[in-house]
N, CA and C atoms as a LAMMPS dump frame, in Angstrom:
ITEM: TIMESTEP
0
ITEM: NUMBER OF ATOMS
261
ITEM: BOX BOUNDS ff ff ff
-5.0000000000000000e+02 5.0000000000000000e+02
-5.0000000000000000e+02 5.0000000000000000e+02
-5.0000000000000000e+02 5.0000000000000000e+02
ITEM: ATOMS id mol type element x y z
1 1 1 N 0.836 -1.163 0
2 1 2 C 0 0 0
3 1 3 C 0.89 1.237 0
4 2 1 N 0.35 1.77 -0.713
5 2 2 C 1.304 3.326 -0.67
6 2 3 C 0.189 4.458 -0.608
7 3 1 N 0.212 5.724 0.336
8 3 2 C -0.304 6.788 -0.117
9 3 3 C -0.146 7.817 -0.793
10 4 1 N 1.497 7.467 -1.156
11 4 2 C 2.056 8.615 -2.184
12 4 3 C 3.047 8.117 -2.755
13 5 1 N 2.831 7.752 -4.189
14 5 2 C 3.72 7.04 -5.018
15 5 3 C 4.809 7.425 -5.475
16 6 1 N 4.205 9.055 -5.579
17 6 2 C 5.691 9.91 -6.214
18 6 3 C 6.91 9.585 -5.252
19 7 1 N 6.583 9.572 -3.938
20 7 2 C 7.322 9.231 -3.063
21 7 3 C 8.392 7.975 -2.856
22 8 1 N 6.766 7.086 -2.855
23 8 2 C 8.014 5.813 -2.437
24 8 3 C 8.578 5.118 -3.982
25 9 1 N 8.528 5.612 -5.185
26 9 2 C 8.964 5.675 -6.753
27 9 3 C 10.596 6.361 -6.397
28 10 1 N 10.565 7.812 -5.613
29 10 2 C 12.011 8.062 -5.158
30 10 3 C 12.639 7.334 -3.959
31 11 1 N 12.086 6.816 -3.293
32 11 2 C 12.793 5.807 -2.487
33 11 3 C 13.001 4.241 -3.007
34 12 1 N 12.65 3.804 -4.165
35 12 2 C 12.78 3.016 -4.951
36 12 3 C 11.709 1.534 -4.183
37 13 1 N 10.812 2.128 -4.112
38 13 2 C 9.73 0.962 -2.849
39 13 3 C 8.621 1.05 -4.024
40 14 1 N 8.538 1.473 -5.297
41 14 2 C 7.252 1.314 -6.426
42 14 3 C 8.422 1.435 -8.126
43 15 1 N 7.793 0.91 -8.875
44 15 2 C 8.24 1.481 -10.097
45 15 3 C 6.856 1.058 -11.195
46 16 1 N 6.762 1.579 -12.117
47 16 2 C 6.168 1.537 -13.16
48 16 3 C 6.389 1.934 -14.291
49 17 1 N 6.49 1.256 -15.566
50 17 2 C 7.001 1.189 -17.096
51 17 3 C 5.871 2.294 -17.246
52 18 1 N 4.927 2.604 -16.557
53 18 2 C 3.738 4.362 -16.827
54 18 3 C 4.679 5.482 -17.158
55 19 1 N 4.493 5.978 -18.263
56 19 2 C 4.622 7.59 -17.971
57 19 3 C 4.392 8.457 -17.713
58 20 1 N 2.602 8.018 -17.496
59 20 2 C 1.82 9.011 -17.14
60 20 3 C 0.743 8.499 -15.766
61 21 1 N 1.407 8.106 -15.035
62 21 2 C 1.096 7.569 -13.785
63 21 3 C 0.581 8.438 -13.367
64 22 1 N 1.638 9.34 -12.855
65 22 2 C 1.267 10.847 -11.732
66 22 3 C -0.005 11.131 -11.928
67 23 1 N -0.769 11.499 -13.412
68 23 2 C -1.899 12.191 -13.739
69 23 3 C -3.144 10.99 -13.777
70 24 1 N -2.501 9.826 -13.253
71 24 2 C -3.83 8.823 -13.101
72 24 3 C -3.908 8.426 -11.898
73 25 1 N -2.943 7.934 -11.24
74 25 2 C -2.947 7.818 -9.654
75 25 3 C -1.652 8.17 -9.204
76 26 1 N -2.354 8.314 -7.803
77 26 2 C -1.06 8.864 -6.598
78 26 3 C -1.028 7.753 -5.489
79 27 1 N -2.184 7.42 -5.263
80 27 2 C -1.978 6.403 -4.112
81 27 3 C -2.489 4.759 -4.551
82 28 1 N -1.457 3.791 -4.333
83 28 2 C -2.565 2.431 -4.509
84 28 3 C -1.936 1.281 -3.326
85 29 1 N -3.213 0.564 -3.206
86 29 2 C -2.968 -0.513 -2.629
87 29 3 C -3.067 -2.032 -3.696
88 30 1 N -2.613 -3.023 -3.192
89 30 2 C -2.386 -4.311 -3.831
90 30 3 C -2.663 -5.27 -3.158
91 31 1 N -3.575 -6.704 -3.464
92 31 2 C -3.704 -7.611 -2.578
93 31 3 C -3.721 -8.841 -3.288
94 32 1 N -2.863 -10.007 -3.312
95 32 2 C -3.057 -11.036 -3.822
96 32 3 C -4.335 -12.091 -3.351
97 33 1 N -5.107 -12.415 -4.404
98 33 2 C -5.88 -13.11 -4.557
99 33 3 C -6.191 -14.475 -3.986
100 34 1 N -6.688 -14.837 -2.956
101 34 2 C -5.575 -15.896 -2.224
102 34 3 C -7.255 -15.764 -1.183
103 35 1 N -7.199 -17.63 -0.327
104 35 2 C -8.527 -17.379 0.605
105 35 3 C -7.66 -17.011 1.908
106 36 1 N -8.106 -16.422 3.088
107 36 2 C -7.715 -16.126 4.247
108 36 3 C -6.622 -16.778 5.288
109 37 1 N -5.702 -16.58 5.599
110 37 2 C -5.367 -17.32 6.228
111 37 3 C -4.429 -18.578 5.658
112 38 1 N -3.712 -18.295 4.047
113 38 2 C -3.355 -19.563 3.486
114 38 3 C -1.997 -19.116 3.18
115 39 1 N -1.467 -19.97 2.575
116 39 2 C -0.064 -20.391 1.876
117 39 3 C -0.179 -21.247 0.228
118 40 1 N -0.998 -20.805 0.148
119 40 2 C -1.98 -20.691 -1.88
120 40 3 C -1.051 -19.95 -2.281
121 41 1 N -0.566 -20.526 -3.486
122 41 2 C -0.163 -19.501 -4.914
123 41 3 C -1.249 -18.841 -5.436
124 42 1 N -1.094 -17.528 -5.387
125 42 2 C -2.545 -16.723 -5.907
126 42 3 C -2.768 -16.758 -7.145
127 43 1 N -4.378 -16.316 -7.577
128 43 2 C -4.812 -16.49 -8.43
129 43 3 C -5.111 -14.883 -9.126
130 44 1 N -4.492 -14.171 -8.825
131 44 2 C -3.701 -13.158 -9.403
132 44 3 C -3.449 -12.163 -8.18
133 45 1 N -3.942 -10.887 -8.644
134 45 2 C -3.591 -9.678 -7.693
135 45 3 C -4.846 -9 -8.214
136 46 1 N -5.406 -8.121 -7.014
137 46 2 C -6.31 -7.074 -7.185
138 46 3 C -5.863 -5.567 -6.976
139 47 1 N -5.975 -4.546 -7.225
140 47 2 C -5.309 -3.621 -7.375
141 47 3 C -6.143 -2.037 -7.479
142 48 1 N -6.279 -1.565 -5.893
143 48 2 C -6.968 -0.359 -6.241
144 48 3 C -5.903 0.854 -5.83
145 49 1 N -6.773 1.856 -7.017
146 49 2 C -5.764 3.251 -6.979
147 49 3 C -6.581 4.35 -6.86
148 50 1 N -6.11 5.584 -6.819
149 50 2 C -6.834 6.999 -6.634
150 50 3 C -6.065 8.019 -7.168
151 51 1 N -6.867 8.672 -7.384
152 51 2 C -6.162 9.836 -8.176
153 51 3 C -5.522 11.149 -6.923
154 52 1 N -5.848 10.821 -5.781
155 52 2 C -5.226 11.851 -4.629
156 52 3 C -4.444 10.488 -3.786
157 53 1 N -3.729 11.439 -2.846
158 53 2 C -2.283 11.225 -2.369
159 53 3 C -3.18 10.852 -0.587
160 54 1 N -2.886 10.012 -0.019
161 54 2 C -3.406 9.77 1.538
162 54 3 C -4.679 9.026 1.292
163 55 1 N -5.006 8.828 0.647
164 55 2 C -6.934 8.489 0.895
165 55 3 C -7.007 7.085 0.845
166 56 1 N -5.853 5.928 1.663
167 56 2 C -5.868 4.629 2.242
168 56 3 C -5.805 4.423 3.671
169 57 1 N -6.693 3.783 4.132
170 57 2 C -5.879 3.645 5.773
171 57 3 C -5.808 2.08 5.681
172 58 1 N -4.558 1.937 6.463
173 58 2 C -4.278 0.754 6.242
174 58 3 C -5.208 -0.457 6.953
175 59 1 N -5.825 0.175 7.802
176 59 2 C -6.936 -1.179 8.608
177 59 3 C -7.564 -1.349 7.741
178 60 1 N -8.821 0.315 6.822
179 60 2 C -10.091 0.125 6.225
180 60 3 C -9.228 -0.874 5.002
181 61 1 N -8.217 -0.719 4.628
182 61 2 C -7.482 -2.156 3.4
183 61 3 C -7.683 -2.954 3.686
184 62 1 N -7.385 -3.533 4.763
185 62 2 C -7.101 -4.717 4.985
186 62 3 C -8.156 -5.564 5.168
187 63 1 N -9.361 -4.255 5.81
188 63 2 C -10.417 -5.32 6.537
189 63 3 C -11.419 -5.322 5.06
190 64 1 N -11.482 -4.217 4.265
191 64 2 C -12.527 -4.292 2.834
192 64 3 C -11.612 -4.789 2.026
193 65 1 N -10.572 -4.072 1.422
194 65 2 C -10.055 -4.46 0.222
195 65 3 C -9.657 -5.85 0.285
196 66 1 N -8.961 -6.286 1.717
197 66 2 C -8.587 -7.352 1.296
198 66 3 C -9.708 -9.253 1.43
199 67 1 N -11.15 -8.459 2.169
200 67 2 C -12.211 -9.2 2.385
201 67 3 C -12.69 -9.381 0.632
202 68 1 N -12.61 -7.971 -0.311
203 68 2 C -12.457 -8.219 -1.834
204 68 3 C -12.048 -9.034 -2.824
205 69 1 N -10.609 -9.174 -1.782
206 69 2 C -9.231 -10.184 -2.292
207 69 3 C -9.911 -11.422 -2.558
208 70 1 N -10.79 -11.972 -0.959
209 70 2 C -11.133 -13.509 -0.694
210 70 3 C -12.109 -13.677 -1.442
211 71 1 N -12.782 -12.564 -1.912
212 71 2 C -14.22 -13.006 -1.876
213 71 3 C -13.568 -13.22 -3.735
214 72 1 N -12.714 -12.646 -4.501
215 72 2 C -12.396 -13.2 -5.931
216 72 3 C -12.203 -14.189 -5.833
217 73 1 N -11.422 -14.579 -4.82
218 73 2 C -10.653 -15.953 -4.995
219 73 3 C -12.285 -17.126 -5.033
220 74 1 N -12.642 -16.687 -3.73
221 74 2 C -14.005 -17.928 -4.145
222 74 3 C -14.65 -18.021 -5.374
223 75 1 N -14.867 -16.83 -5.768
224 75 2 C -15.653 -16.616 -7.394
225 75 3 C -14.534 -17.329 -8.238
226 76 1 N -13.259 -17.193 -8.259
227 76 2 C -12.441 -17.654 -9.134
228 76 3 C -12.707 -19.237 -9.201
229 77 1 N -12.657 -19.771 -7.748
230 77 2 C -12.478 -21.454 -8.09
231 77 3 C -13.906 -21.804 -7.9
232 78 1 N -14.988 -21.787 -7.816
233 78 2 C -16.19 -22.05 -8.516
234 78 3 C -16.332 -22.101 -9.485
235 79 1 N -15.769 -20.709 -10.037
236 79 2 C -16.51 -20.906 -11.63
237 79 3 C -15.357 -21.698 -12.739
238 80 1 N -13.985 -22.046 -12.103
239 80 2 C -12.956 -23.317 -12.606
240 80 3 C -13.786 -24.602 -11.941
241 81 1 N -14.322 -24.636 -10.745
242 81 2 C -15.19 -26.019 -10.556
243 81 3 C -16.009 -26.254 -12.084
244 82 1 N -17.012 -24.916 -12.199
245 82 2 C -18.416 -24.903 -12.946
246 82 3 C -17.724 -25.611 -14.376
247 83 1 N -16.853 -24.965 -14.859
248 83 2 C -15.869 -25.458 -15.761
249 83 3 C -15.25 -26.432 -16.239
250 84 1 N -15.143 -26.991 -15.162
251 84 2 C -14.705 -28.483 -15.021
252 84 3 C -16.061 -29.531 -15.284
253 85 1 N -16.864 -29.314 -14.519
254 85 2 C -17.946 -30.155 -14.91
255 85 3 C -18.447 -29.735 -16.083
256 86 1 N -18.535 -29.172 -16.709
257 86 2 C -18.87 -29.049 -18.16
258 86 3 C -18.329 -30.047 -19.37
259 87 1 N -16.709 -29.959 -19.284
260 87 2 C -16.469 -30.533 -20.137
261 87 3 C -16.71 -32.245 -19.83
């Protein structure tokens, strides 16, 4: 999680191949896709950003964004179950 990218981009803690980052977001958080509590290789990453600088707190992340995280992951392997029984 970062609240200011320009920032931790000069402390070398973010990078992005963007050039035009700055003018799309300033702050983002990241959460791998994964159910609660595991040691799963994730099933990707979720990834929210904002266009202002501070507007993460790290609890409200953890306890929504990353309740977001779990709740893909279930949608993810259901609908690879649903998938499976098809063919």
């Amino acid at each position: 999680m970062s609240n200011d990218l320009s920032v931790d981009e000069k402390a070398n803690d973010f990078f992005t191949s963007s050039d035009n980052y700055p003018e799309l977001y300033k702050s983002m958080a990241a959460f791998s896709i994964t159910p609660p509590d595991s040691n799963v290789i994730p099933e990707g990453l979720i990834i929210f950003d904002t266009k202002k600088k501070g507007r993460f707190s790290e609890e409200e992340c953890v306890n929504l964004f990353g309740y977001i995280a779990h709740l893909f992951y279930e949608l993810i392997i259901e609908y690879n179950r649903y998938e499976s029984k098809k063919k």
